[in-house]
N, C-alpha and C positions, 0 to 999 in steps of 0.2 A: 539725660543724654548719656551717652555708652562712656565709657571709662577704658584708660587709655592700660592696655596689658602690653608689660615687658617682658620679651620671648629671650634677650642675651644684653648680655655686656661684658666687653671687652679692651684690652689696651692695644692701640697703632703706635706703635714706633717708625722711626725713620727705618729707610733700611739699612740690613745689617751692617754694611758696607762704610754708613756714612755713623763718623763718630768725632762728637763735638766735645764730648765729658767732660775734657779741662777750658771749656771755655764758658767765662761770666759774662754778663754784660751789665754794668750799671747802669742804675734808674735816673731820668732827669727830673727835673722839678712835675713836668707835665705828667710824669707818669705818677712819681708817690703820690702828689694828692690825691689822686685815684683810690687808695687804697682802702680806704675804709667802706667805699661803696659799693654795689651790685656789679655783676661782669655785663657784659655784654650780650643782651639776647637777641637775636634775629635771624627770620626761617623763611624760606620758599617752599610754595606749595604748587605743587607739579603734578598734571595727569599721570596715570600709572601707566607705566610701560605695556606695550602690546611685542607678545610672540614675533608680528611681523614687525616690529622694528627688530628681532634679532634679542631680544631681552628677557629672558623669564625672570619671576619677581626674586629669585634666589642666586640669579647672579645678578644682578643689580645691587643686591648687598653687599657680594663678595666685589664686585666692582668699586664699588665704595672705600670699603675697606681695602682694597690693596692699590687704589689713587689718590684714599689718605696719605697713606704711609710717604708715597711718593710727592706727595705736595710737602710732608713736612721734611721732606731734604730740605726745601726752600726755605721753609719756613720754621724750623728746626728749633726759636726760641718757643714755640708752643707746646714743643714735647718735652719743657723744661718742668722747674719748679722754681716757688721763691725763694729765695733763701734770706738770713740775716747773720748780721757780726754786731756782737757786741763790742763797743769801742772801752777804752778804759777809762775814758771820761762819761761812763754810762749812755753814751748814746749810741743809737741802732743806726746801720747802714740795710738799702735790701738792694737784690740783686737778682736778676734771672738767672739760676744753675742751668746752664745746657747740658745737664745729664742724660739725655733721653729716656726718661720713665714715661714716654708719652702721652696722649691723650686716650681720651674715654670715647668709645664708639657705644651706644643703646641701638639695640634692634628692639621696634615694640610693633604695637597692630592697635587700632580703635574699629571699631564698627560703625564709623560714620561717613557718609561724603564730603565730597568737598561743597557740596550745595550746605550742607548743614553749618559750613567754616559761615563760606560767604554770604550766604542769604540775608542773613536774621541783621535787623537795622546795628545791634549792637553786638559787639564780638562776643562770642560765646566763650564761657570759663575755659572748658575743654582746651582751650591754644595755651592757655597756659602750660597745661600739663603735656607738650608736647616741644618740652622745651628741656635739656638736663642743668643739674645743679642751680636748680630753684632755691632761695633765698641762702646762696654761698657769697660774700663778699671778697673783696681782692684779696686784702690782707691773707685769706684761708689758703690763698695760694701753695701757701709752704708749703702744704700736705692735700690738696687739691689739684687735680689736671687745669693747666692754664688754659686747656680749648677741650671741650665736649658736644662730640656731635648725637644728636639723637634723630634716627630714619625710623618713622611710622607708617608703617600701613595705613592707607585706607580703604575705602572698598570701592572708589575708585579713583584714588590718587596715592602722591606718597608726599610726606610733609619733611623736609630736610631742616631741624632747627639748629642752629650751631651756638654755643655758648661761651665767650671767649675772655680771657681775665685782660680788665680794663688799664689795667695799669704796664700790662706788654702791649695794645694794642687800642688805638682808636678806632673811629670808624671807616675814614681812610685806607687803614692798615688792613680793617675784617675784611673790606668789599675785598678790597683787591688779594687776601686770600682766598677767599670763597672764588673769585676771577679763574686762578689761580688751579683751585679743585676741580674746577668744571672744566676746565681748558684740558688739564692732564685726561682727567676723564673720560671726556670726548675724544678726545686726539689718540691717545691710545700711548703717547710721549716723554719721555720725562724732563725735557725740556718746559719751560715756561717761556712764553714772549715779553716780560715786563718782571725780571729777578728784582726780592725785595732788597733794600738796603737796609740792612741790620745793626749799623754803627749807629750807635747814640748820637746824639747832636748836643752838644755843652756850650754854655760861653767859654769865653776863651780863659777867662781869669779861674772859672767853676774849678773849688777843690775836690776831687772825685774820691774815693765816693761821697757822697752830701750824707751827711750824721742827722739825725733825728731825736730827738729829745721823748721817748716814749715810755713813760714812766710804768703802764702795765698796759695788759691786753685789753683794757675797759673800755678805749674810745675805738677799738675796730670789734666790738662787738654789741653793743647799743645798735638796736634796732628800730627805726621809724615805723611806725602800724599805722596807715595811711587808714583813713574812713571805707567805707562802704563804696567803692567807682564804678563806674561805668565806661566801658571805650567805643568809640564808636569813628568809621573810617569815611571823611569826607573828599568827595573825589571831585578836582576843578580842573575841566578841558583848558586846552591852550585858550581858547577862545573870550574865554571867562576871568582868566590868567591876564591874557593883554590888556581887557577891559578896566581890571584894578589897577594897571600898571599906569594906564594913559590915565585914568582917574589922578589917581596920589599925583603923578608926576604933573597933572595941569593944574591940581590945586596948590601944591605945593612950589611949585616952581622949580624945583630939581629934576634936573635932565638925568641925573646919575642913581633914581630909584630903581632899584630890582625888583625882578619880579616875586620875587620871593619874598623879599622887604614889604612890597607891597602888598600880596596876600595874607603875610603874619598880620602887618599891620591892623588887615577886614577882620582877622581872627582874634585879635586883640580887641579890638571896639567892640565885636557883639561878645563876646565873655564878658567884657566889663560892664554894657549894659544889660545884662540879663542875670549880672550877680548883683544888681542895684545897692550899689556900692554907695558909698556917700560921697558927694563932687569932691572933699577936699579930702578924701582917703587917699592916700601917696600909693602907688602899684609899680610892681617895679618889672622889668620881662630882660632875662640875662639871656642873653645870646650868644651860645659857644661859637668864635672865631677861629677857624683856621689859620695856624700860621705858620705854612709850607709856602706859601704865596707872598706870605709881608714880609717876611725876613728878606735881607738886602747882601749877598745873594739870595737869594730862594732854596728852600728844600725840595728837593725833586720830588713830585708825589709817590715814588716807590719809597720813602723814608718808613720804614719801620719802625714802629711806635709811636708815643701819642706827640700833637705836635696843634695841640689846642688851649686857647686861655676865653677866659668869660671878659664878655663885655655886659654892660647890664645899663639898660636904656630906664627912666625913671617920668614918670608923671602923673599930675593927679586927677581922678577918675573924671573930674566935671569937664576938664580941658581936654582930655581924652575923646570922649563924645562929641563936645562944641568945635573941637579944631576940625573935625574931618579925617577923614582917609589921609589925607597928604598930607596931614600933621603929624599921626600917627607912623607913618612909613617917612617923613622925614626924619624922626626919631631914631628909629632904628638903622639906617641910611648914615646916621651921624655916628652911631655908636661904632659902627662898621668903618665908615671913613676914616676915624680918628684912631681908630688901631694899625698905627705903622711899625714900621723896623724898629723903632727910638721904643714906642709903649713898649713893642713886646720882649727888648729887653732889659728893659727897667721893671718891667713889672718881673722876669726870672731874675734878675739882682737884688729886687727886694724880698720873693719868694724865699731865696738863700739864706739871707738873714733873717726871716721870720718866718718859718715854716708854718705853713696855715691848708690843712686837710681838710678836702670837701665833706661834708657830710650831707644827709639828704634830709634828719631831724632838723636840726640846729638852721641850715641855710637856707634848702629850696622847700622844703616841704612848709615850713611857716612862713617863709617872708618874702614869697615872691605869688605876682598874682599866674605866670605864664613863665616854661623854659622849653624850649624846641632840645631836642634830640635827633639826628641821622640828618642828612640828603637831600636834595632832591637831584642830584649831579651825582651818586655813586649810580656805579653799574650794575644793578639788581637785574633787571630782565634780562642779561648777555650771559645769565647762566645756564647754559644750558650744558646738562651731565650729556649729553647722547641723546634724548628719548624728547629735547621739545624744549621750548623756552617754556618760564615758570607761571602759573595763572596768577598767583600772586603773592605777595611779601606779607609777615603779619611779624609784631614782635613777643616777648614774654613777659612775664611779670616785673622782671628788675626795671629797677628805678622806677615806680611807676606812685605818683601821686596827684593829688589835685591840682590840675592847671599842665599838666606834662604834654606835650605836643610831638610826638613822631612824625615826621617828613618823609616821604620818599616819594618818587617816581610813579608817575603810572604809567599803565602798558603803552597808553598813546605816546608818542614823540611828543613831548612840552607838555605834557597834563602832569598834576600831583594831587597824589594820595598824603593828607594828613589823620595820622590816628590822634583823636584828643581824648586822655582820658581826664575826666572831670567827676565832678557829684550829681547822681542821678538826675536832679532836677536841672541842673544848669544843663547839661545837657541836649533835656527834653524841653527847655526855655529857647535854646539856639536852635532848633526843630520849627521853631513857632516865630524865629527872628526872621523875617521878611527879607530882610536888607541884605542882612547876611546868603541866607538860603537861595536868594539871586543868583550870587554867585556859584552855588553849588549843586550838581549834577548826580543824580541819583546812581 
């Protein structure tokens, strides 16, 4: 397959106009533990503009680049850097510098269609390299742009990947910048309909900034070498959606399963039976919780930065199988229920006093069998720059290991796109899973 060539790169600043320089902003627990892992990768992929919509492919760039600029008034901690203080009890504080050194814009070109993204049953290498600041962690921040966009040609679409440092931003935080660039874009505006809220969110008691005990640069830069994967993008109509839903919910008894609950759950059963596992192997599938919604008040979803903790649902592989659908999706259903206002701030009270960083060797990558990433509730298909909503969503390499699960949207109203990436055979074992492949729509 063609190989992706870079024609420029450049730095977007806010505009001149708008100057933040003397403003920090401290990190909350949700965000440092972020730090030692992958940023954020995720891209739309979009027909290329045609003349009669008013677009040549060379102001399309320039269009880009001067509705960045403009979106990061808004969003202005991404044209930041990280910075750190050393305390004199040797421990590290980090912090967003809003200096405005901005982000990184890549103009590149491939020679391939978008038939060649999406055809092929498994996602082609290629998307990865259409992606910037490929295997850069949080921590690199300091000396790193905290958002980097890369716009590729194709021959006949254009691929917008954005790459964003996870420890300024969750997934919440990206859609609704990306919202955000296509809105300015489009509109021609520099107004936004939905301004983010940039204020940190702390307990009340939180000593700010939170000191870290970070003896040397060793544990943000150990790197996980995941095996040989495969990803491949399984797509279920609403229809198919309801189906798992009424299922779990009649077996189980729980009026209050999701849908989405209920589908992890069908994705959880056939992985486990086609890694033929042993019945009394323990598997465990951590479920990142939003908690803009639990907290008592609520964080309004324009909250700015991360605003997420792990639940992690636990059982063993023979009970997994034997319970059904609506055992499995009560599981998950439970893990979800039981994260209220009280866990999630107990669980930041006890973060404080024992700072514990995610890593992807040491945690997900070894000991769990299944961890979902992204959505199926962000607004991915409402981007549209000017020239057409998106044909569709793919992500990059970061964070990506055995058993990793990407969610998002599909084009239908109620349908979802899961990308799993797994080990070759498991993969092509869930190909061959009956039960499963019911559910799923070519």
């Amino acid at each position: 397959m063609a190989e992706v060539r870079y024609i420029s790169t450049c730095t977007i600043a806010p505009p001149a106009s708008h100057d933040e320089s003397t403003q920090r902003i401290e990190l909350t627990p949700w965000d440092l533990h972020m730090l030692p892992v992958d940023y954020i990768e995720k891209g739309l992929l979009f027909m290329k503009p045609t003349p009669q919509q008013g677009k040549e492919q060379r102001d399309v760039i320039n269009l880009l680049k001067t509705s960045l600029s403009r979106t990061l008034h808004h969003f202005f901690p991404f044209a930041g850097r990280l910075a750190t203080r050393l305390h004199d009890d040797n421990t590290t504080s980090f912090f967003i510098d809003c200096n405005g050194a901005g982000a990184e814009f890549i103009h590149a070109s491939a020679d391939i269609t978008m038939a060649s993204i999406l055809d092929p049953i498994y996602v082609p290498r290629i998307v990865h390299s259409l992606f910037p600041l490929n295997g850069v962690i949080n921590f690199q921040g300091k000396f790193q742009p905290l958002l980097a966009v890369q716009v590729t040609e194709l021959i006949d679409g254009i691929f917008i990947g954005c790459s964003v440092n996870h420890t300024v931003s969750d997934g919440t935080s990206f859609w609704h910048f990306f919202n955000s660039w296509s809105e300015i874009c489009r509109g021609g505006a520099d107004h936004i309909s939905r301004p983010p809220i940039l204020k940190r969110w702390f307990l009340d008691d939180t000593q700010c900034p939170i000191r870290l005990h970070v003896p040397n640069d060793e544990q943000f830069t150990r790197r996980y070498t995941p095996p040989l994967l495969e990803e491949r993008v399984f797509h279920f109509t609403p229809e198919k959606i309801a189906g798992l839903k009424a299922k779990a919910k009649a077996e189980s008894g729980r009026d209050r399963i999701s849908s989405l609950q209920a589908l992890l759950g069908h994705i959880w059963r056939s992985v486990t039976r086609v890694r033929c596992l042993h019945a009394d192997q323990e598997i465990s599938f951590p479920l990142p919780i939003g908690t803009r919604s639990k907290l008592h008040p609520p964080l309004p979803e324009e909250y700015f930065g991360n605003a997420i903790q792990m639940g992690v649902a636990t059982a063993k592989a023979g009970e997994l199988l034997e319970g059904g659908l609506g055992w499995a999706a009560g599981l998950l259903n439970e893990v979800v229920v039981s994260h209220t206002d009280a866990v999630a701030r107990e669980s930041l009270e006890s973060w404080v006093k024992n700072p514990k960083l995610l890593t992807v060797d040491g945690v997900i990558g070894a000991s769990y069998g299944l961890i979902t990433g992204s959505s199926p509730r962000f607004n991915v298909y409402g981007n549209d720059f000017g020239w057409g909503r998106p044909v569709a969503v793919r992500s990059g390499a970061a964070n990506k290991f055995d058993g990793k699960l990407t969610v998002f949207p599909g084009q239908e109203e109620g349908s979802v796109d899961v990308e799993a990436c797994l080990l070759p055979p498991t993969l092509r074992s869930m190909a061959d899973d009956a039960e499963f492949m019911h559910a799923v729509t070519s």
